[in-house]
GUPA-657404 format. One record per residue (C-alpha): residue number from 0; residue in three letters; x, y, z. Coordinates in steps of 0.5 Angstrom, whole numbers, padded with zeros to 4 digits. Layout:
REM residues N
[NUM, ala, [X, Y, Z]]
...
REM end
This chain:
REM residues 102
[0, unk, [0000, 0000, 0000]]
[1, unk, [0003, 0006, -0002]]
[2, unk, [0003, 0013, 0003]]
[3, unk, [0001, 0020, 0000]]
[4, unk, [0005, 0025, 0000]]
[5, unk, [0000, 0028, 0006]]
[6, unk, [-0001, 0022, 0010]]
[7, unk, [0008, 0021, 0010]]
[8, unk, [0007, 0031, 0013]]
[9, unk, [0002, 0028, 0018]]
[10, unk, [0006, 0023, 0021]]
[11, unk, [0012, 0027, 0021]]
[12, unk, [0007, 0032, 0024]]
[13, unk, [0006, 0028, 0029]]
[14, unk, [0012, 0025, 0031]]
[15, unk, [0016, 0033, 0032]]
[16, unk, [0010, 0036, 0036]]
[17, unk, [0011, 0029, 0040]]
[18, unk, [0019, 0032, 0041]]
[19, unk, [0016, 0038, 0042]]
[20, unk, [0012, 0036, 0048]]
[21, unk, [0017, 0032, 0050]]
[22, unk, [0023, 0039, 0051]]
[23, unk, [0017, 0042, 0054]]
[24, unk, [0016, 0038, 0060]]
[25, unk, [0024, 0036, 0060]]
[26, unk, [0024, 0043, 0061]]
[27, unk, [0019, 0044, 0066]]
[28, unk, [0022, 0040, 0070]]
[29, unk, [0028, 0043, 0070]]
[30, unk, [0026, 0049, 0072]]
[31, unk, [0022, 0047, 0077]]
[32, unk, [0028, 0044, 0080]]
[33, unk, [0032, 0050, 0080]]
[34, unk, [0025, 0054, 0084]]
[35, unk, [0024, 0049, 0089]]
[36, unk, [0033, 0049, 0090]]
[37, unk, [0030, 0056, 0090]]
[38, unk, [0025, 0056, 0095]]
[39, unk, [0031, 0052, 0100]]
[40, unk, [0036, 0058, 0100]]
[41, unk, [0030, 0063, 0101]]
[42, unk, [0028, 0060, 0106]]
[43, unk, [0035, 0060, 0110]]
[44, unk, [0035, 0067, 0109]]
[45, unk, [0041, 0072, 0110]]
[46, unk, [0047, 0073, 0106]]
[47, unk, [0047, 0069, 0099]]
[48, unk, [0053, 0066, 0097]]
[49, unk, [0056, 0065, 0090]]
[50, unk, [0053, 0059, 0089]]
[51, unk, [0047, 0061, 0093]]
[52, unk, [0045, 0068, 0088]]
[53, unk, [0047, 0064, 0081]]
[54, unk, [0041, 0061, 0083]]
[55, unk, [0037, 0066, 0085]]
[56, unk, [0038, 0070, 0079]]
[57, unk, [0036, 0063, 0075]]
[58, unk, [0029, 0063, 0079]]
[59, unk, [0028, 0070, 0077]]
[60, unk, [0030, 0069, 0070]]
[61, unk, [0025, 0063, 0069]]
[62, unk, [0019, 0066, 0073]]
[63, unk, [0020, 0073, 0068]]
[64, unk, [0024, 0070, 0062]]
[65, unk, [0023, 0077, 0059]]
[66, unk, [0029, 0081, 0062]]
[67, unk, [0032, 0086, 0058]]
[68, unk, [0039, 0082, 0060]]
[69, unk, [0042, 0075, 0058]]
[70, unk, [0043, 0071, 0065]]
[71, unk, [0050, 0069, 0063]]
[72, unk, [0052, 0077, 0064]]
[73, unk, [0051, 0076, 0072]]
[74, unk, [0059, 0072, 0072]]
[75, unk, [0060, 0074, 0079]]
[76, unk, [0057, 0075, 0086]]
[77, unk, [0057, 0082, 0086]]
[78, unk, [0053, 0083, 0079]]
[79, unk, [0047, 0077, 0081]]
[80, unk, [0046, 0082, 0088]]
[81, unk, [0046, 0088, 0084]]
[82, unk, [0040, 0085, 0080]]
[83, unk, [0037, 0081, 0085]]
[84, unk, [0037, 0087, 0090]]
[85, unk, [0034, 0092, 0084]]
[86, unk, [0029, 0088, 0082]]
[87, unk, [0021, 0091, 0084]]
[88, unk, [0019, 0085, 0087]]
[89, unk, [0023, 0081, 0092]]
[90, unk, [0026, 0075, 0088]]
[91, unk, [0023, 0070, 0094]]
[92, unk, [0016, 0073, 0092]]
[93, unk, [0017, 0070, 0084]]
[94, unk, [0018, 0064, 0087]]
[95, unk, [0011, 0061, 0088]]
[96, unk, [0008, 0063, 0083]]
[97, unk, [0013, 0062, 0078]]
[98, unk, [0012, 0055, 0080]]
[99, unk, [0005, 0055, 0080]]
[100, unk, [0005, 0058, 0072]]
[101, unk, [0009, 0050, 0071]]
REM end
């Protein structure tokens, strides 16, 4: 039995949205990770180390993806508590619902 040309489109289709969803929920996953990692620091509290304000600037970048700055551009621990402190909102704040939009 010969396949029509679009019957072979819909299955591959098929087959990158199946991918697609598969990125999105690994993604997700991820992310939830660094928010509940997230949620660990914040409810230490005190003063962040270097390890401990990297992740706090990845939850702030997953709870708002739209910054006007890349991520990569906090290398150090002064420059991600700069961020950190001029945000608007707490970065402690964002964490909850940002792993509610999950």
């Amino acid at each position: 039995m010969a396949i029509s040309g679009w019957e072979a489109l819909s299955a591959h289709d098929g087959i990158v949205v199946k991918d697609i969803k598969e990125m999105a929920v690994k993604a997700a996953k991820a992310a939830l990770v660094i928010l509940i990692n997230a949620d660990t620091v914040a409810a230490k509290g005190g003063v962040l180390n270097s390890k401990s304000t990297d992740l706090a600037v990845h939850a702030v970048f997953i709870a708002i993806p739209d910054q006007p700055c890349k991520r990569t551009s906090f290398g150090s621990k002064e420059k991600g508590g700069v961020f950190l402190a001029e945000l608007t909102t707490p970065w402690t704040a964002l964490l909850a619902p940002a792993r509610c939009a999950l």
